[in-house]
C-alpha positions in Angstrom: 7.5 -8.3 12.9 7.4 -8.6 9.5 4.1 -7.5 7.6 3.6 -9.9 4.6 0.2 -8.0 3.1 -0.1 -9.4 -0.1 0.5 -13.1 0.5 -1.6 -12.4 3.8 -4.8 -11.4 1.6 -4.7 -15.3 0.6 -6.7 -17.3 3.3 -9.7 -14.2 3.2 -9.6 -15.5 -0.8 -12.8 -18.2 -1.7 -13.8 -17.3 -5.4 -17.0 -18.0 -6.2 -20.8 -16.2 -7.8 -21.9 -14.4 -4.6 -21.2 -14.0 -0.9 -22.3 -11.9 1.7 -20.3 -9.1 3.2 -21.8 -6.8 5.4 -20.2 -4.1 7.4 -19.6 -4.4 11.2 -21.3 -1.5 12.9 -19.4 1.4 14.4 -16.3 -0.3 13.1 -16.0 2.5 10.0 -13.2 5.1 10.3 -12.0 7.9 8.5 -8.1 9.6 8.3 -6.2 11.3 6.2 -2.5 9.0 5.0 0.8 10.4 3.2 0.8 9.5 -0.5 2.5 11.5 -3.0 1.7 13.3 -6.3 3.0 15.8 -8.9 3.1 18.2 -6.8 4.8 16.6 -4.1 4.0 14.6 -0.8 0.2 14.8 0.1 -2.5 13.4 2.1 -5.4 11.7 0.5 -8.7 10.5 2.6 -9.2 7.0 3.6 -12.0 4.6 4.9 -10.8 1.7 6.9 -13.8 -0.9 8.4 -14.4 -4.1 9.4 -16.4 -6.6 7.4 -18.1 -10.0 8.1 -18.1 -12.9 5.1 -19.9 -15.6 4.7 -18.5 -17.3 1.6 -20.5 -19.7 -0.6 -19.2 -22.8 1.3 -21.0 -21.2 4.2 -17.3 -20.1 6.1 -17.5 -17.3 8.0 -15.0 -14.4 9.0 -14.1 -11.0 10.2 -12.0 -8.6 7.6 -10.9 -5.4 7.0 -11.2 -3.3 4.6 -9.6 0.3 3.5 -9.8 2.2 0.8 -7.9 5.2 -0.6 -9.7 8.1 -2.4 -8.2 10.2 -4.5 -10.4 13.3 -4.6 -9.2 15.3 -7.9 -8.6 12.6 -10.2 -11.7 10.3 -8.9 -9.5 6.8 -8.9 -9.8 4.7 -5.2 -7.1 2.0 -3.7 -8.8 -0.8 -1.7 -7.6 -3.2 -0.4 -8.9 -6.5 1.8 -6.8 -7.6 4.5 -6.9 -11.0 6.8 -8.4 -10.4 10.6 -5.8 -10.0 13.1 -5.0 -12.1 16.5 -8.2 -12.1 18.8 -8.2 -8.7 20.4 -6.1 -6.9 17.8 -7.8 -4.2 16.2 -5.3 -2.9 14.5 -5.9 -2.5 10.6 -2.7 -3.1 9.3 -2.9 -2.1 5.9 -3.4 1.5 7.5 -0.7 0.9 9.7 2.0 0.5 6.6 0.1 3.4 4.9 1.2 5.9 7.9 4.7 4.6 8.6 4.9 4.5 4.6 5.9 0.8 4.5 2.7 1.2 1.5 2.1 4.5 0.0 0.4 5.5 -3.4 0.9 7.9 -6.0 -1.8 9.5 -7.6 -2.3 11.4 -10.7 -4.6 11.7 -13.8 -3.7 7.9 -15.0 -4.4 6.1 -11.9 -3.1 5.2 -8.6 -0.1 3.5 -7.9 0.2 1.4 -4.8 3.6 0.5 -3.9 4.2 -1.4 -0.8 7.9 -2.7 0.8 7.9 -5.6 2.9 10.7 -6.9 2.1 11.2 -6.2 -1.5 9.2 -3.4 -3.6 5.4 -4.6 -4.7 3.2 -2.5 -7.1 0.1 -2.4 -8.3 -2.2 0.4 -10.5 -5.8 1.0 -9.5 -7.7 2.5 -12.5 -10.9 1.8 -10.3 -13.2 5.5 -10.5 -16.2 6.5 -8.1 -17.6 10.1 -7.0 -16.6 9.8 -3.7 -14.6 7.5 -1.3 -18.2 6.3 0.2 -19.0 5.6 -3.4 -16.0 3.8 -3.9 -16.4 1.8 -0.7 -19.5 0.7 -1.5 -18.7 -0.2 -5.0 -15.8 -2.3 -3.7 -18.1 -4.2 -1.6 -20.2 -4.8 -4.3 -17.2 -6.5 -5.9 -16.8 -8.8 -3.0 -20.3 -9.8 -3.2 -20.3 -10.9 -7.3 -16.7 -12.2 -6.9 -16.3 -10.1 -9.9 -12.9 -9.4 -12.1 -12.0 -6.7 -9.8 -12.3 -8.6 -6.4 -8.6 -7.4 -5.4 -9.2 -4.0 -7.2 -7.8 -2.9 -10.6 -5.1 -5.1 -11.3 -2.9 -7.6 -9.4 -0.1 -7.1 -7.1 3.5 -7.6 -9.1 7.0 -7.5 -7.5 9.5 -5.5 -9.0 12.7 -6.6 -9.9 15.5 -4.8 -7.3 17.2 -7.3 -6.2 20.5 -5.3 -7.6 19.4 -2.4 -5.5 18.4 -3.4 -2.4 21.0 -5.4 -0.9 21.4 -7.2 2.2 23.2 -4.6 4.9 20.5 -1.8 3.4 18.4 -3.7 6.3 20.4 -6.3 8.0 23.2 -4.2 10.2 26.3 -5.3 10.0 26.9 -9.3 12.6 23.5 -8.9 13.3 21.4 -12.2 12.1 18.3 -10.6 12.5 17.4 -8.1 9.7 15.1 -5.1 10.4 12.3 -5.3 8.0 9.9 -3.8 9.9 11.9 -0.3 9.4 11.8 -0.5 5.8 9.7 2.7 4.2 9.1 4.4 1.0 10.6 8.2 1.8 9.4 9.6 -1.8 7.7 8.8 -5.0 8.0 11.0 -8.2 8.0 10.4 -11.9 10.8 12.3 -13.9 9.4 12.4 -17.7 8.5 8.5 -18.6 10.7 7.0 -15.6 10.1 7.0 -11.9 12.2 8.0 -9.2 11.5 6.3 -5.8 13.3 6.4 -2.2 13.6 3.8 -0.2 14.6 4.2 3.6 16.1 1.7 6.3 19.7 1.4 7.3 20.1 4.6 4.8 18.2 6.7 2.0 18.4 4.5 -1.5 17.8 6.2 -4.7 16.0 4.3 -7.7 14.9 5.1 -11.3 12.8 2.8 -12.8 11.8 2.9 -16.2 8.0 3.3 -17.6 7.4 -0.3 -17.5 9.1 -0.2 -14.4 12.2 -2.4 -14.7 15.8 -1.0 -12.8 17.2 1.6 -14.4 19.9 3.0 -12.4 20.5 2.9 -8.4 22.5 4.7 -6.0 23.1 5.0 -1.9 22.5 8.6 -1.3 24.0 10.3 1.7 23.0 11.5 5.0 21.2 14.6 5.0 23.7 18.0 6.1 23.0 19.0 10.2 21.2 22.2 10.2 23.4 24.9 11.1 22.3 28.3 12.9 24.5 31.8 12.3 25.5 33.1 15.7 24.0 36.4 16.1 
C-alpha cells in the first residue's frame, strides 16, 4: 500500500477565520521515533492524538495529529493527517516515522522533515515551544485561527531525484508491481553546506544534495561485508 501523506492532508484542508478542534479523550500517546542529528541517528519524543473538527461550514471529522519535539534545540514537527478506514487506528504518520519511510533531522537551524513515498519530500519546521505539550498545544491553536502556519513552518516541496532514483531501485526486475511500501530513509547527515542522505529499497542509494538542496552527485552503494568470526 502506498502511503501518499502529503497529498492525503488535502480533504482534512477547509481554510477559513476559526474552527474548533478539540482533542479526543484518552486518544493522546507518547513514544520515542528514530530521526537523526550531528551526532548521529537519535530518538526524539513524540505526541500523536486524535482530534475532532468542526470547520466553519459546520463539517465535521476525526484527525490525527503528531508532533515531533526536539528537546535541545526547542523546534517541533507537526503534522495533521486524514482519519483512516472505520476501525483503523493506526496513525500513519507515526507509522512512516518508525519504519523511516519520514524521518527528521534536527539541529540548531531547525528541523528537517523528509519523507519518501515514492520520491523524496522536504520540509523545515522553524516552529519553537518549551516543551512538546507546549508545542502541541500551540499547533492546535493554529488549527483553530487558520493561521499562516496551519501545516507548520513551511510547505511540503519535492526534491528533484528523478536522476537518482530510478525504476528497478524499487520495482524488481519482470515484476509490474513496484514495492513502494519498502522504501526508507537509512541515514541523514550534512557534510559542510551539502547533505548526504540514504535511501533504502531494492539496495542502499547514496545522495549529496547541495544547501539549497538540488542533486549533486549519486551513487548505488554496495551490500554491506558478512560479519566474520576468528576461529578460536
Amino acid at each position: 500500500m502506498r502511503l501518499y501523506f502529503l497529498m492525503s492532508l488535502l480533504p482534512c484542508i477547509a481554510f477559513g477565520a476559526e474552527r474548533s478542534v478539540s482533542p479526543v479523550g484518552f486518544s493522546e500517546s507518547k513514544e520515542g521515533v528514530p530521526a537523526f542529528s550531528p551526532s548521529g541517528a537519535v530518538t526524539l519524543p513524540a505526541v500523536s492524538l486524535r482530534l475532532d473538527v468542526i470547520h466553519l461550514d459546520g463539517k465535521k471529522e476525526r484527525c490525527y495529529l503528531t508532533v515531533v519535539y526536539d528537546p535541545q534545540n526547542g523546534y517541533y514537527f507537526a503534522r495533521y493527517a486524514p482519519p483512516n478506514a472505520p476501525g483503523d487506528d493506526t496513525d500513519y504518520v507515526i507509522k512512516a516515522l518508525r519504519s523511516q519511510m519520514a524521518t527528521v533531522y534536527a539541529d540548531a537551524t531547525g528541523l528537517y522533515a523528509f519523507e519518501f513515498p515514492n520520491t523524496i519530500w522536504l520540509r523545515v519546521a522553524t516552529s519553537r515551544a518549551d516543551s512538546i505539550e507546549a508545542a502541541e498545544r500551540a499547533y492546535i491553536h493554529e488549527m483553530e485561527q487558520g493561521g499562516p502556519n496551519y501545516l507548520g513552518s513551511g510547505n511540503f516541496r519535492p526534491l528533484n531525484l528523478g536522476k537518482a532514483i530510478t525504476w528497478d531501485f524499487h520495482c524488481a526486475p519482470l515484476h509490474e508491481v513496484c514495492q513502494d511500501h519498502l522504501n526508507s530513509i537509512a541515514s541523514i547527515g550534512r557534510q559542510g553546506s551539502n547533505w548526504r542522505l540514504v535511501l533504502r529499497n531494492r539496495w542502499d542509494q547514496e545522495i549529496i544534495l547541495g544547501s539549497n538542496f538540488d542533486l549533486i552527485s549519486t551513487q548505488r552503494l554496495p551490500p554491506p561485508k558478512p560479519e566474520t568470526h576468528d576461529r578460536k
